[in-house]
C-alpha positions as CSV (number, residue, x, y, z in Angstrom):
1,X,2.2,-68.1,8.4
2,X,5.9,-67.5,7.2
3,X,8.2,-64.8,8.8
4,X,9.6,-63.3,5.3
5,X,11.4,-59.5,7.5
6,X,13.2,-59.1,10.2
7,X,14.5,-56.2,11.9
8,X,17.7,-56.3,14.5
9,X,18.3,-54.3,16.9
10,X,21.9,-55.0,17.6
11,X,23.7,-53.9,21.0
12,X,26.2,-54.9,23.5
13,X,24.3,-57.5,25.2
14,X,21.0,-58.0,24.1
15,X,19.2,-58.0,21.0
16,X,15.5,-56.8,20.1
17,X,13.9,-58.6,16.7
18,X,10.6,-57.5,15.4
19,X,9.7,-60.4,12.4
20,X,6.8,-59.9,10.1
21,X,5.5,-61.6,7.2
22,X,4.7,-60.8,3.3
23,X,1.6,-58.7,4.1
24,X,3.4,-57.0,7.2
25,X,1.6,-59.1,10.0
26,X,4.0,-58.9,12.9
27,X,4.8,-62.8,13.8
28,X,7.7,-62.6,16.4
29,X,9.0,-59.8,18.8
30,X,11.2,-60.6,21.9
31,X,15.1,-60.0,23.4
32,X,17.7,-62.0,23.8
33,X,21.1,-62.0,24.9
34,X,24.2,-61.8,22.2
35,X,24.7,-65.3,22.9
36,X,21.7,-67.0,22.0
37,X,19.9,-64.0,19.5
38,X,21.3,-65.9,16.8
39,X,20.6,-69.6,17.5
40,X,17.0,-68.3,18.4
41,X,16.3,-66.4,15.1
42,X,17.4,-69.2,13.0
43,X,14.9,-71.6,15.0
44,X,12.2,-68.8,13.8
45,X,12.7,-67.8,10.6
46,X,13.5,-70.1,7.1
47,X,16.3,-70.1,5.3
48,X,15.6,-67.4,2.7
49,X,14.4,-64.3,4.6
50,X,15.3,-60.6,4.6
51,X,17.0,-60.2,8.0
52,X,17.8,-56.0,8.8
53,X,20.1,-54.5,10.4
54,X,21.3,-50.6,11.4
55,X,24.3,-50.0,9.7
56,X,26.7,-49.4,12.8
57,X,29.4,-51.4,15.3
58,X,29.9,-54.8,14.4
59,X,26.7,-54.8,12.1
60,X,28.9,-55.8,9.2
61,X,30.5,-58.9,11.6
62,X,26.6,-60.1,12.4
63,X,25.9,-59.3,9.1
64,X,28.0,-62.1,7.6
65,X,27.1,-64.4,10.5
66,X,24.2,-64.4,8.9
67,X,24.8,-64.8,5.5
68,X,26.9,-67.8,6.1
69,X,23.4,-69.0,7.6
70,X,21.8,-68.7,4.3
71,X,20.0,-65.3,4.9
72,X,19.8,-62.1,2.7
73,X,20.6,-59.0,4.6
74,X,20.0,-55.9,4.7
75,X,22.2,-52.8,6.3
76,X,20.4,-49.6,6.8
77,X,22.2,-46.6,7.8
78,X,20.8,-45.1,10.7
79,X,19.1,-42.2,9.0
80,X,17.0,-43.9,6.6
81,X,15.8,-45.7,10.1
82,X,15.2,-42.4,11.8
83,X,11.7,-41.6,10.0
84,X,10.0,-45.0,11.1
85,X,10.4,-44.8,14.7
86,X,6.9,-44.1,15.4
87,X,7.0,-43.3,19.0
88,X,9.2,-43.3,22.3
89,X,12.6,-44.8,21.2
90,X,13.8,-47.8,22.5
91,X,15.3,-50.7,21.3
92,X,11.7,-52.8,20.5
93,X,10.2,-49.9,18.9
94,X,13.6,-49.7,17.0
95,X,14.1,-53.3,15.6
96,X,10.5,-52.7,14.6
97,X,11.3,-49.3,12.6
98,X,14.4,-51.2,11.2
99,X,11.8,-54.3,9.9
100,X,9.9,-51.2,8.5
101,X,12.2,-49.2,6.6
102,X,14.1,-52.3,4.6
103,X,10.8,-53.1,3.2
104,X,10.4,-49.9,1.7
105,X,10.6,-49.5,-2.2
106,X,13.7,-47.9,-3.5
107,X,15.4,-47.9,0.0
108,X,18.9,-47.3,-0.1
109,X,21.1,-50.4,1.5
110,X,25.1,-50.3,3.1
111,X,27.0,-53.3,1.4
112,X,28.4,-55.8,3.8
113,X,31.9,-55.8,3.7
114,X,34.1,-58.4,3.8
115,X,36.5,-59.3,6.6
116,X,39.6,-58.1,4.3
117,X,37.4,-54.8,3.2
118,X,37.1,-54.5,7.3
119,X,40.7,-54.4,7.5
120,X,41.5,-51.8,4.5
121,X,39.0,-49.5,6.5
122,X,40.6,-49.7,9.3
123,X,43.7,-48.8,7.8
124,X,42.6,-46.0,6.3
125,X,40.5,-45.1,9.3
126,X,43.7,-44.9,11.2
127,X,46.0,-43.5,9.1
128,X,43.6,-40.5,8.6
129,X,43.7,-40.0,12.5
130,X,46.9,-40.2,12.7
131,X,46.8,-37.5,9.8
132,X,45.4,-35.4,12.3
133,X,47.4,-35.6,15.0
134,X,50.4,-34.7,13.1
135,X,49.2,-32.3,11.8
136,X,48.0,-31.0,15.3
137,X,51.6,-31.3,16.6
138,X,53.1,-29.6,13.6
139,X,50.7,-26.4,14.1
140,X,52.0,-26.6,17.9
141,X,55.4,-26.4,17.6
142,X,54.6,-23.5,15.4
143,X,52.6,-21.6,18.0
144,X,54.9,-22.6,20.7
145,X,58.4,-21.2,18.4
146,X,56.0,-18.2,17.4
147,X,56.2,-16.8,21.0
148,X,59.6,-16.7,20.9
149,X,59.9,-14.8,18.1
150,X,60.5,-17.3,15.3
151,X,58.3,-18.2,12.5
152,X,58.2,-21.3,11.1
153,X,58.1,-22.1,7.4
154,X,55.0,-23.1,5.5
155,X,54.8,-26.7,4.8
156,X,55.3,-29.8,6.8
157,X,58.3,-30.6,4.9
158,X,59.7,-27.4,6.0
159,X,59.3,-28.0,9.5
160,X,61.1,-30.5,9.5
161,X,63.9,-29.2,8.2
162,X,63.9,-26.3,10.4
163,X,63.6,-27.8,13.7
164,X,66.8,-29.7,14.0
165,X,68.3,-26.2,13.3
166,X,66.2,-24.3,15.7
167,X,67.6,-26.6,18.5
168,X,71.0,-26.0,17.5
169,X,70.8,-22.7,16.8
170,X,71.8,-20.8,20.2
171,X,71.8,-17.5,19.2
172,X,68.0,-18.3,19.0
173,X,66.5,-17.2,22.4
174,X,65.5,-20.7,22.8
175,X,65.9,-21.7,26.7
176,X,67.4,-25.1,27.6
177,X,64.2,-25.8,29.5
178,X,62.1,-25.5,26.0
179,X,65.2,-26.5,23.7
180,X,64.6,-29.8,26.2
181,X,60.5,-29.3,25.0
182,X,61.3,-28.9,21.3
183,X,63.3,-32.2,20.9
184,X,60.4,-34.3,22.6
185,X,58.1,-32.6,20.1
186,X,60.4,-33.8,17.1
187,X,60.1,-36.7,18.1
188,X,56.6,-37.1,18.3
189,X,56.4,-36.0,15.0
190,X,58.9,-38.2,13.6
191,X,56.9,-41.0,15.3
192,X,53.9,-40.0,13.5
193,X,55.7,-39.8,10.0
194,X,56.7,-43.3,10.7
195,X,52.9,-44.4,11.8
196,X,51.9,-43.1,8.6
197,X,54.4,-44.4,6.4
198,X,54.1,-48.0,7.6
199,X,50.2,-47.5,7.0
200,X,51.4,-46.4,3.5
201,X,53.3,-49.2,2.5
202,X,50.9,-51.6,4.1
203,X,48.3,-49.9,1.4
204,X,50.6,-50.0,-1.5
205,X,51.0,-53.6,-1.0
206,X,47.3,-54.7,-0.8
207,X,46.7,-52.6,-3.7
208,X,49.4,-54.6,-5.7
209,X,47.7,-57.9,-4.6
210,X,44.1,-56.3,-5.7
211,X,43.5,-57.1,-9.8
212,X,41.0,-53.9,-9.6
213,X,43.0,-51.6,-7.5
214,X,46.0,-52.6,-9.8
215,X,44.1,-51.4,-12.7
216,X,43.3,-48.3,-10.8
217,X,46.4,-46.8,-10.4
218,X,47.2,-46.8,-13.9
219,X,44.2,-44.1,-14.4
220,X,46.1,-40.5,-14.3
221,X,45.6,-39.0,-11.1
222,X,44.7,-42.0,-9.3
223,X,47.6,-43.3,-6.5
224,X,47.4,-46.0,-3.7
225,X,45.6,-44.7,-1.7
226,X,42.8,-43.6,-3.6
227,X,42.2,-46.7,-5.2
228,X,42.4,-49.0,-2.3
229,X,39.7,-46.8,-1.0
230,X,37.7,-47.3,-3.8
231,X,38.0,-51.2,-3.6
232,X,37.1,-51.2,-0.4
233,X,33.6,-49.1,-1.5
234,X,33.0,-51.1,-4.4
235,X,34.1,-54.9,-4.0
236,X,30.4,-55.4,-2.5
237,X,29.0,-53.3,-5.8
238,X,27.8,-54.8,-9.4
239,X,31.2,-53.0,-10.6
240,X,33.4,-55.2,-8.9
241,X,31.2,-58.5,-9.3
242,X,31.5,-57.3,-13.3
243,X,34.9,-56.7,-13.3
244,X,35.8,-60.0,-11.6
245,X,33.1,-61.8,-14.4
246,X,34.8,-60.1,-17.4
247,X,38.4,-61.0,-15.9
248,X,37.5,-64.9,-16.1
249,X,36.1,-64.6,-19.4
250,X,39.4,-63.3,-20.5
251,X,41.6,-66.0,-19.0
């Protein structure tokens, strides 16, 4: 008999698999250590099979450790897994409810990203944080100006402009102590403007190496960072693999 499924239980240091064949007979279960899960499953199961994993940390990383191996793979996210864990959770019962789930019909699958989608993320990921935090800092320095009496104007932009005068304003009832507070905040905020706009150029210029994203941004509405998000969705999709197919047949 053949294992044809597997499900992963992925961790930090050791790995549950729960392996089944084509009429659902459970063939393998067992742990293993990060080091040795991998030499371990490819001693057990051919070439060929359906190996699944939960969508989460580093699942896309073992994911295409896997497919170099000559496996198909499968990513579930976490809440399609949720319904097939059939009794106590742990991390057996959950590589089994993994093995489960991928086999179901019309089950909805993550695509593996590539290394270079990995990094676009990333950037994104961190530029949106950092997003945040300026925007946190701006609405702090307004609160903090507010209870002396001064209202900031609406707009980022604005705030900007305003605090270079506030600080040299002394007709202001700033103190020196907070004058002294003021400055460091500007600074933080100008430090954050320049996170961002690094991450910024850093996008426009993978989206002018990208042939899709290039095409993107010539739709109305559509700017860098919009469609470098979208190539990073879709370069694991039929739209990009059609795209690229139509682009050779043009050349």
């Amino acid at each position: 008999m053949t294992i044809t499924r597997v499900g992963v239980d992925i961790a930090k240091s050791v790995f549950h698999v729960h392996g089944v064949d084509r009429h659902d007979q459970v063939l393998w279960t067992g742990k293993y250590s990060r080091q040795k899960w991998l030499d371990a499953l490819c001693r057990r199961v051919p070439v060929g099979a359906e190996i699944g994993i939960e969508a989460c940390a580093s699942s896309h990383h073992w994911a295409r450790q896997l497919q170099a191996r000559g496996y198909h793979v499968r990513l579930v996210a976490a809440q399609f897994v949720k319904p097939y864990v059939k009794s106590n959770k742990n991390d057996q019962v959950d590589a089994a409810a993994i093995c489960e789930a991928m086999g179901r019909p019309h089950m909805r699958f993550v695509p593996v990203k590539t290394v270079a989608q990995q990094g676009i993320q990333a950037t994104h990921r961190i530029r949106a944080e950092l997003v945040g935090q300026r925007t946190a800092k701006s609405n702090q320095i307004r609160g903090l100006v507010g209870e002396y009496g001064i209202v900031a104007p609406v707009g980022i932009q604005q705030l900007r402009k305003a605090l270079p005068c506030w600080l040299e304003d002394a007709e202001n009832g700033l103190t020196d102590t907070f004058r002294i507070l003021l400055n460091g905040l500007a600074e933080d905020l100008r430090y954050l403007d320049d996170r961002i706009t690094s991450l910024d150029e850093r996008i426009s210029q993978s989206v002018q190496q990208d042939p899709v994203a290039s095409k993107l941004i010539t739709l109305r509405g559509v700017g860098p960072l919009t469609a470098s998000a979208l190539v990073c969705l879709n370069k694991s999709s039929s739209y990009y693999s059609a795209y690229r197919k139509d682009e050779r047949l043009m050349q």
